[in-house]
Each structure stands twice: as C-alpha cells, then as structure tokens.
N, C-alpha and C positions, 0 to 999 in steps of 0.2 A: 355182781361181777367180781371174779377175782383173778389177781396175778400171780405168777410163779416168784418165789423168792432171787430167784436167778435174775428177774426182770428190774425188780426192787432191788438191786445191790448192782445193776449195771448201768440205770438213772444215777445211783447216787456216787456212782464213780466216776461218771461223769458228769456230774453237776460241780462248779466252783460255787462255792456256798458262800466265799467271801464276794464275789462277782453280786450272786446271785441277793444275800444282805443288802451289799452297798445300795444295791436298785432302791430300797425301803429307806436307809439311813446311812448318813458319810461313814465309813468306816476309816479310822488310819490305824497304820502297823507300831506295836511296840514290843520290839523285840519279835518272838518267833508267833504271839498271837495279835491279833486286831480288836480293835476297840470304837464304842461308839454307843451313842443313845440306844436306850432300847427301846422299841417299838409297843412292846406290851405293857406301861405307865408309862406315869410322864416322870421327866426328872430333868434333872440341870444339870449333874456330873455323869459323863458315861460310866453306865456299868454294864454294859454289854460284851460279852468277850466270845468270840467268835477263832475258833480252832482250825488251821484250813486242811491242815494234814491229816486231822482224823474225821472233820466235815463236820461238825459241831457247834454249838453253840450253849451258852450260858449267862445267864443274866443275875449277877450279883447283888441286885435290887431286889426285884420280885419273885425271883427264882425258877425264870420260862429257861425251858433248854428244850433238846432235840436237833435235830439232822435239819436237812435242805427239804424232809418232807412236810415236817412237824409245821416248818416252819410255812410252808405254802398253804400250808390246811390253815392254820392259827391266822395268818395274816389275809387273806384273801379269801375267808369263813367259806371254804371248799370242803368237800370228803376225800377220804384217800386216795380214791378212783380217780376223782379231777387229778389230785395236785399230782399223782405219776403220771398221768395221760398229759398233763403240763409240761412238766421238765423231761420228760420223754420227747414231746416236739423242742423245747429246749434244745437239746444235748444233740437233736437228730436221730433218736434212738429209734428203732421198730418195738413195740413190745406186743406180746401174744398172750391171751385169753388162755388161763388153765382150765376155767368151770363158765359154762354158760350160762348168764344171768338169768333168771327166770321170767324178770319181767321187761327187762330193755336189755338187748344185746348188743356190745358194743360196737357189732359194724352196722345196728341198726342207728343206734347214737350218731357212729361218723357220717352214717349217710345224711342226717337229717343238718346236722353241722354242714356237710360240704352243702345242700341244699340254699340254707340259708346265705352262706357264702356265694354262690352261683348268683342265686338273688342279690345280691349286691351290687357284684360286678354289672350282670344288667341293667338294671337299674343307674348305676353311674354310665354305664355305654349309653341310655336310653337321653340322657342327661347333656353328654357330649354330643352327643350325635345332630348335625348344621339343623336337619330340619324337625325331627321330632322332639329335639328339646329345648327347639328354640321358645316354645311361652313362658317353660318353666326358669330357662335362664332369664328371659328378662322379670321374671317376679324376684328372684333372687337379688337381682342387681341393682330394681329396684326398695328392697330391705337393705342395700348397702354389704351385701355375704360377699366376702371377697372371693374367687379366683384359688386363692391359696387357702382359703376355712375350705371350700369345698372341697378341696382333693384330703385333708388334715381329717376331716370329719365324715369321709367318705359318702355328700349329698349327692341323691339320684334323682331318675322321676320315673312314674310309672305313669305311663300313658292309659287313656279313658277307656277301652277298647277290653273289654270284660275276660279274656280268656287267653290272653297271649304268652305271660310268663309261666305256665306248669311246660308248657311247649319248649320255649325257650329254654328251660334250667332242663329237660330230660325227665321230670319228678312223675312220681305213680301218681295215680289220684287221691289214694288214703295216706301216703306219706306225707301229698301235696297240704291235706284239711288238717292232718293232724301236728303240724308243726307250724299252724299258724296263718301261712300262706295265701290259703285259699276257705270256701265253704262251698255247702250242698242247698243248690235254691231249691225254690218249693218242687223241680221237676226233678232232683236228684241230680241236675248237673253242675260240677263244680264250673266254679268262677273264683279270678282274683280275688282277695280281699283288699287290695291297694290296688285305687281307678283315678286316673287325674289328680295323685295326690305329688307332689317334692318328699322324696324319702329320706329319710335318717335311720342310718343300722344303727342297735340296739346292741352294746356286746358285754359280754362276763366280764369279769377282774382279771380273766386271761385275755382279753379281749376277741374270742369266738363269737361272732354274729349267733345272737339269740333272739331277737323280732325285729321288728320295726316299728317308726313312728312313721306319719305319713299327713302331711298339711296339704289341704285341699288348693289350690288355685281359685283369687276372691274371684274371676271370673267365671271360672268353671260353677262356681255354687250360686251365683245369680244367674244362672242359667236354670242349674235344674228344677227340677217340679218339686222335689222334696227337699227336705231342711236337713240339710247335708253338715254333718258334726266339722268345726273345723280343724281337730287333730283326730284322728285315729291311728289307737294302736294296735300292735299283734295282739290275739286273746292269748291268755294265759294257758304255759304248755308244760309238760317237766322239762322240758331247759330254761322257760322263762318267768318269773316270777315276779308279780311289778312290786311287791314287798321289801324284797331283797335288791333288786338289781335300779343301780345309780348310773344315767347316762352321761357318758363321759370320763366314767371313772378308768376307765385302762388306759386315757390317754393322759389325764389329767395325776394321773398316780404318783409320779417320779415328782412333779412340781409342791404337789403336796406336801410330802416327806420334806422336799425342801425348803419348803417355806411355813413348816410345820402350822398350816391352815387349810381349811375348805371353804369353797364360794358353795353354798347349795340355792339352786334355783327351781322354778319350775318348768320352763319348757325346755326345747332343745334347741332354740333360738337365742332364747338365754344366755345358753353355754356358749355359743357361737359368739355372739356380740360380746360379752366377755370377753373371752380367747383373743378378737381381734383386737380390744384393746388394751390389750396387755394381761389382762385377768387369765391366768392361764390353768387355775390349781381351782375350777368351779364344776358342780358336776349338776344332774337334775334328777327328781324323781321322776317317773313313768307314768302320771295322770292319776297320781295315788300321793296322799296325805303320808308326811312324813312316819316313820313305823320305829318300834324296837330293832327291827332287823335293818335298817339301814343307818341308826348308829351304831349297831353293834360291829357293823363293817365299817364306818367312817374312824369308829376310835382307835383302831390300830394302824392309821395314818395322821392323823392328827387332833387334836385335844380343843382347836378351837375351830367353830363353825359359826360361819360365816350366812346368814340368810341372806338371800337379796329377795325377797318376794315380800305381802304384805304380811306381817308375821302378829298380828292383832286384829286379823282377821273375824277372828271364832268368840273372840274377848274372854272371857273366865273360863273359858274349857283347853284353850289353845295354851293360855299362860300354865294352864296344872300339865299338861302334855309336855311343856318345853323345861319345866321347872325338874319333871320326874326323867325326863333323858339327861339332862345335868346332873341328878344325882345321883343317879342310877350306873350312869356310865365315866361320873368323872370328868363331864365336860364343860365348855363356858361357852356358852352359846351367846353371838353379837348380831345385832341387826345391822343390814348396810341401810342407809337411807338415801335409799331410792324414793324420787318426788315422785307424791301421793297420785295414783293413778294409774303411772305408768309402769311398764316392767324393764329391765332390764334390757333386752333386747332392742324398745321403744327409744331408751338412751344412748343407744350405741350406732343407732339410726341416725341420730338427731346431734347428741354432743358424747362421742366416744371418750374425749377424753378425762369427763366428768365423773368416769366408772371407777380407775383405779384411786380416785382421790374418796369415794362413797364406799368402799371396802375397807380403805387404810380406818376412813374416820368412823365407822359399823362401832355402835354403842353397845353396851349389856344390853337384854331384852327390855328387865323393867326399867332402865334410864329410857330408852328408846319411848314405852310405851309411855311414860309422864311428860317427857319433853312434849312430844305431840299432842299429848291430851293438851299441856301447855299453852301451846303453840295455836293452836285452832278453837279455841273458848274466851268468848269474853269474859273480864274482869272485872269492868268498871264499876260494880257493885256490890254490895258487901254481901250480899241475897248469891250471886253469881260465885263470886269468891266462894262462898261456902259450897256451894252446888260442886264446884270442882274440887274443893278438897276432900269432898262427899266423895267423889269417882277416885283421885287418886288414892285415898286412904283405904280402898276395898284394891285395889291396885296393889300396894305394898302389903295386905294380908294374907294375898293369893303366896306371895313368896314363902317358901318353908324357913330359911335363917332369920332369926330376928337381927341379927347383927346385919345385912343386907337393907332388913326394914327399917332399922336407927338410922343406917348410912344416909338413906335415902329423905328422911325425914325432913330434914334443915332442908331438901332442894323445895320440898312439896310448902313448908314453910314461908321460905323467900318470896316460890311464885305469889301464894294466896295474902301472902299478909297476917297471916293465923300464926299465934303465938307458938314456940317449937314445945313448949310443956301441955298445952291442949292437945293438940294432933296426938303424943307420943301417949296420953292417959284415954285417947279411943283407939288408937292401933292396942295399947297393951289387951283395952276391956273387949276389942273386936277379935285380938285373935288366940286369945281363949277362946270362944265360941266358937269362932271356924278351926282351929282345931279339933277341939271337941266333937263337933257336926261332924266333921270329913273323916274319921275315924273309922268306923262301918262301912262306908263306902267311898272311892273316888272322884263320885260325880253326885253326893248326895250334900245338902248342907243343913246348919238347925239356923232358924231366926231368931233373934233377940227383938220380939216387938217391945216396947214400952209401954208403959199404961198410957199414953198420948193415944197409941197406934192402935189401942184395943178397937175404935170404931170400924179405923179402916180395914183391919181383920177383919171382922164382922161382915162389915160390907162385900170385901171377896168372897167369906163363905156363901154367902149369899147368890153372890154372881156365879162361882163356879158349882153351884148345887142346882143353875137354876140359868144359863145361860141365854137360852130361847127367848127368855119372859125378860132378862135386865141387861142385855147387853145395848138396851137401846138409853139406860138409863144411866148405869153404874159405869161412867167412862176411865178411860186407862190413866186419862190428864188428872183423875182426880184424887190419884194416890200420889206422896211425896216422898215415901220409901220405893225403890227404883226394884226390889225385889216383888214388890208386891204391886205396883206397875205395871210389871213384865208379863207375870201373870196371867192380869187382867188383857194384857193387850193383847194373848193367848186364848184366854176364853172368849172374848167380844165375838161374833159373828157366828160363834158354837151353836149345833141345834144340840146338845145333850152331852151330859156328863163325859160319854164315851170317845166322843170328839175331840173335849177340850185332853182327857186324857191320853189320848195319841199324840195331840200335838203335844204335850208336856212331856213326853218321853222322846220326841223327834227333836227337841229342842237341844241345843248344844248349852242351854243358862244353868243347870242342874236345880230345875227350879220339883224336879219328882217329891222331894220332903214334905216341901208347902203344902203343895197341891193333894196330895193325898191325905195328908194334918186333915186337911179343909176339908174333904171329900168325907173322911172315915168318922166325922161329926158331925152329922149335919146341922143347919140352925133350929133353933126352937123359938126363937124372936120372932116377931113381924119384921117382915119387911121395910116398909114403911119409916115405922120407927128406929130400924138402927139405920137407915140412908139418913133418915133428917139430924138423927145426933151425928153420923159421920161427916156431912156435910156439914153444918152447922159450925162442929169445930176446924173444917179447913178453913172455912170464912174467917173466924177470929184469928187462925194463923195470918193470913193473909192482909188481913185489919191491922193487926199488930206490923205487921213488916209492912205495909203506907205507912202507918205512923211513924217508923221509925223513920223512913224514909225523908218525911216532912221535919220533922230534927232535926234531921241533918240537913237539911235544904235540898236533899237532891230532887225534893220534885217543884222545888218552889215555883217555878217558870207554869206548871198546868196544875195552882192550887184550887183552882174552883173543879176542875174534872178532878181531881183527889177527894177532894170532901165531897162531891158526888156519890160517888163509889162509896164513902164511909157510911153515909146516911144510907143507900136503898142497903147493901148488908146489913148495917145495924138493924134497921127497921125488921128485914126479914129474917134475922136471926132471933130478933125478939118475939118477933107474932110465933115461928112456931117454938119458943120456948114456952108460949101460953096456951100452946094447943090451937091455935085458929088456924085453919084454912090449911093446916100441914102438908099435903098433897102437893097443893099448889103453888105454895111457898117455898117449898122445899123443889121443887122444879125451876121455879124464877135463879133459888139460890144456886143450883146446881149453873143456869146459866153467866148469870156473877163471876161464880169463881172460874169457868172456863176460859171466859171472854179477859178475865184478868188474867189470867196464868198465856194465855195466848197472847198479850199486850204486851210481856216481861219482853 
C-alpha cells in the first residue's frame, strides 16, 4: 500500500513533533530548540535535540535523527504504512490510497480494525449489562479488579451462547474467521471463538484493538464435559502477532518513559493487580515465552526490565536466553520477588500493597537466582554445603562477564563456608570449558569428566545404548555429577535409543553433546563389569564421607548404625573386588548406596 507525497507532507504539518517526543521523554526548551534524553541509548546527559520549526530531530549521542515519522517507525518498531495511518488519526487527518495494495487493502485493513473494535465495545456492554453480566461481574469482584481497572483496561464478557457476536458487530462471515473472531466447525458453520469467557482487548503500540484474551469462568468450566483451557487467546492474524505484541503496553507507555522501567508479567491479570497497586509501567506477554522481538520493542522505552513471573523456571536454558537479551540489546534485566508460587495477580488479591515494595526491591537475575537457591537448601553439612556450591558455581558460569562472576563469588563463599580462592580456581577451570563447549552452538555443551567419573561415563554409555535392558538397574540417584544424572533420568523408562533421543532434544538441559558422545560410541565393555567398578567406587565415596562424618562427631548420636553401613559396603566392595558372586553383590551394593543417598 502506498501514499501520495501530498498525504506525507500534510501528516507531518500537522504533527507537533515536540508534543508528539515529549509523550516518549520530558523534553524542556533551550533557547529556539528542545532537549531531552534520547530514547535510542541510554545515557545520563541529554543529547537529544528536537527542532519544532522544521519538525526534526537529532541525537548527538548515537546519531538517530528524522521527522515525526522516522520517529514512530523507530520507536514503536511500526512500518511506514502504520506510523502515517497513526499520526494521520493523530492530527485528524483523512489520507487516500494512490496504488492498491496487492495483498491487504486498506479499507480492508479498516474494516477488520473497526471489527475488532465493535468487538470490544460489546463485549464491555455484555459486561455492564444488570443481567447478562451479572456472573461475570461477580468473578471479577471477587479477584478484587476494581470498577476503575475495568473501564482503564477496557474488561468485557462474552456470553456462552455460540453465535451471537458476528450478528451483533455486522461482520461477513470470512472477515468474521479471518481476524480472529470467530471459526468453521466440522459443519462449516461459523461460531464465536470467545463463549463464557471475561475478555481482555489486546491492542498495538498505537493502541488499535488487535485480539483478545479471554478467561474462562471457574464455574462455567466445572461444568462442562470438556477440559476447557483456562486462558484463550485470538489465533494469530497479520495484525496480530503474539511475538511482537506486549499487553498493556499503549497504556502503560507514557509511565515507562517515566520511570524509565518495565514491570513484564505474564497474564493479563497480572497487569491489572499491578496497575491497582500502584504498579503502573508493567506490560505481559500473549501466552508466549519472552522473544527478541519484544525486547527489541521494550528497549526503546526503557533499559531496565523488571520480571515479575518465575524467571528460573527453565534453569540453564532460560539463564542463556535472559543473559543473550542483556547483551544483545543493552539491557539489565531484575527479578521482582514475587513469593514462590504465586503470581502477581494472586498478591494483589491478597496483600496489594506488598507489590510496589517487590519491584522497587527486583534483584539482578543471577543475585535472584543464588539468593533462593540459598534460601531453600540446607546447609548444615559439609556434604550439603558442597552440594550447593556445586549448583551455584554452574550458576555463575552460565553468566558471560567474568567480572559479574568474581562479583558474585565472596556471596556464594559466605553462604557455603567454602574458601573464596577454591570457588574462584573451579569457576576459572569450569568456565573455560563451558566457554569452549558453547561456542558451536547455544544450547550445546562439552563435559569435563575426571578420571573419578570415567565409571560413571561408562555406566551412561551403557544405559543410553541400551535403556530397555538397565533402566531397571543403572538409577539416576547413582550418578553424582548432576549432568550425567539428568541424563540418566531421561533415559530411565526408554524402550530404545530413539526415544531417549527425542527426549534429549525436547529437553530444555542442552544435555544433545552428551548424549550423542554416548550414542556415536557405543560400549565394547561388559556390562556387568563397568556397573560393579562404577558402583563399587560410589560406595567408597560415600564410605569416605561417613567417615569423615564420624570425625567430626556429626554422626556420633547413631554410631552403631554408622559402622553398620561401614562393614556390609566394605564387605561388598571387597567380595566383588575378588570376583565372588559379582552379580549379586553388586545389586545388594547398588541397594546400599541408594538407601544411603535417600537417608542424606
């Protein structure tokens, strides 16, 4: 679709470009031009200058310039066509079509927009209305959604009744399916796509209604026969793209810029309880995993983002995702701490004004994720202690800056009691390796076994060559490297190679290296024989750490059950080190070390 130059030069004569700026960032006057942060970096002295007389702009920093259009496109990641069909409604302008699009033409565009819109409004009338929205209001009221969020957030309801809204809005029947709205059931008759759900428009950076979200009523879905999703959204349309589009953000825009922060969540409930408690600059994504394209839109509003959701979710897959949008885009990404469970919404329910104190005090990602590893692991051990600085120090590797990883070092230190020049000489020697390994790929890694670990290698190859036959034997408890664990606890219940290798690629661990290492070699050992040397040497780990145990008196209080446990290991370690009865031995042992490792 294209404009006439005529149309493009009377948008931008009527556009106040300093009006239209300041909406992004404070502008003040000096002298005949205007000045202010620039939106396109970050920085701490204005170098923004802004021309109102000739409609301009220039950034003495970074060096962004352009018009009022430039500037729509760049900031609100629009194409041409949007940002003059923007400040065209802006200004109040009419603009006309020189050439007709070939493939969307733009009063087919408007109509699909007004459509959307129309949808709204009924939906809030259906909402108002004493008797048909009287269920939905009372679910609302009681979530605690005020009165004033629902008219702010424009919530409706769509009543259960399959066929009433294409009626109501006027819409064709292919304009109706193909914007979202509605589908073709198996008889080819269109229906709603929204039945007994509480709606939420869904709208651009311009704020034009582009889908909808739609939450079921918990009564309405303990009713039905079927297991009815409890959010549904619009299907993906060319105006709406759940990659791209952030809900809440056209409302939430101005507050951002001013408080140069983003709250990101993920529902639309979220945003809501938020908003009621002061949290006003938070937006959510669309039922979709954070993306490049929606920091690529958040960073030209603001540089720090804010998660409220659980953001260590995914564990080493999620950390490399959040680490490569920080460096990628220049940002610092903080966690709020939101208590474990709930969401955001759930606390706005319950203690609202708990929220804006859990944003202010939102940590780095990796402080976040060690404090709580912290925070929920016992210590009282020295076996334990180690265990956790095991998990933090892969924690602090995942980070690309080593200066980041030093920073962090003395906290992981304090918690465990571990000397700060030990930690700092396995992070040095751990993240060469994972360097190295991540290199080739972003979700690939290389292992550093030890000659300790050559058994328990062994033993995996074994398991993942051969799942059918040892998953009943080779358990996940009985490796002590948490990579090769993971593994195992991947392969366990496999009927065959091809199994285990789905799961290892569906797996968010990046455990693909290993597991194909293993695979692309198969064993040439017995069986037998490398479980009873693998086993065998966990037992003596495990011997040694009682002993040490008994040292130190912490087991003094159960030392006859302690030297129990010493004598049937030894004994069983010893008989199949003479070859007796190995089979059988080495099964008793395998049950030893689990029933001990289950006792920790």
């Amino acid at each position: 679709m294209a404009y006439s130059d005529d149309d493009k030069e009377r948008v931008l004569n009527a556009t106040d470009i300093v009006a239209l700026i300041g909406e992004q960032v404070p502008l003040r006057r000096v002298g005949r031009r205007f000045v202010g942060l620039c939106p396109f970096h970050s920085e701490g002295t204005p170098s923004l200058s802004v021309n109102l007389e000739q409609g301009l702009y220039y950034c003495f920093g970074c060096h962004a310039s352009g018009d009022a259009l430039s500037f729509v496109m760049n900031t609100l990641k629009i194409d041409f066509q949007e940002a003059l069909e923007h400040l065209a409604r802006r200004s109040g302008i009419e603009i006309s079509q020189s050439q007709r699009d070939i493939s969307i033409s733009k009063s087919r565009r408007e109509l699909h927009l007004t459509l959307l819109a129309r949808s709204r409004d009924w939906f809030r009338a259906n909402l108002e209305d004493p008797t048909t929205g009287r269920i939905a209001r009372e679910y609302l009221k009681s979530r605690k959604i005020s009165p004033d969020a629902i008219k702010h957030f424009g919530v409706g309801w769509a009543p259960e009744e399959p066929d009433l809204l294409r009626r109501a809005i006027g819409a064709d029947e292919d304009d109706f399916v193909e914007v979202g709205l509605g589908y073709r059931d198996d008889r080819s008759t269109v229906r709603d796509h929204f039945r007994g759900r509480v709606m939420f428009p869904i709208s651009d950076a311009t704020g034009r209604v582009v889908a909808f979200g739609g939450r079921i009523l918990p009564e309405l879905a303990s009713k039905s026969s079927y297991d009815l999703p409890k959010y549904k959204n619009s299907p993906e349309t060319y105006l709406y793209h759940k990659r791209r589009v952030l809900y809440g953000l056209d409302l939430a825009r101005a507050k951002i810029v001013q408080l140069d922060e983003v709250v990101v969540c993920e529902g639309y409930t979220d945003v809501i309880g938020l908003w009621q408690s002061g949290v006003e600059n938070a937006v959510a994504t669309c039922g979709t995993a954070l993306s490049d394209e929606h920091f690529e839109r958040l960073k030209n509003f603001s540089r720090r983002i804010v998660l409220s959701f659980d953001a260590d979710g995914a564990g080493q897959s999620a950390a490399e995702r959040l680490y490569k949008f920080e460096q990628n885009f220049n940002l610092q990404i903080y966690v709020a701490k939101i208590p474990f469970g709930k969401d955001p919404a759930e606390v706005a329910k319950d203690n609202p004004e708990l929220l804006p104190k859990m944003v202010t005090e939102a940590e780095p990602y990796l402080r976040f994720r060690l404090m709580r590893l912290f925070e929920n692991s016992e210590m009282d051990t020295s076996e334990k202690r180690a265990k956790v600085a095991e998990t933090a120090l892969n924690m602090l590797i995942e980070h690309p800056s080593p200066l980041v990883r030093s920073e962090y070092l003395g906290l992981v230190a304090d918690a465990t009691k571990i000397s700060f020049s030990e930690l700092k000489n396995q992070v040095e020697r751990r993240s060469k390796v994972h360097r190295r390994g991540s290199q080739p790929s972003s979700t690939s890694r290389v292992y550093n076994v030890s000659e300790g670990d050559r058994a328990a290698l062994e033993a995996l190859r074994h398991l993942v060559n051969d799942p059918l036959e040892l998953s009943e034997i080779i358990s996940p408890r009985l490796f002590r490297v948490s990579e090769l664990s993971s593994l195992a606890e991947l392969a366990c219940g496999c009927t065959s190679v091809t199994e285990v290798a789905s799961k290892v690629q569906a797996s968010p661990d990046g455990l693909s290296d290993l597991f194909f290492r293993l695979v692309s070699d198969p064993p040439t050992s017995e069986v037998l024989d490398v479980v009873s040397t693998f086993v065998s040497r966990e037992a003596l780990y495990e011997l040694e750490v009682i002993t040490q145990r008994l040292r130190r008196g912490e087991g003094s209080g159960d030392l006859l059950s302690l030297s129990n446990q010493i004598a049937v290991a030894r004994r069983l370690v010893e008989s199949i080190g003479r070859g007796e009865n190995i089979a059988d031995n080495t099964g008793e042992l395998i049950t030893w070390l689990l029933e001990v490792r289950d006792g920790k």
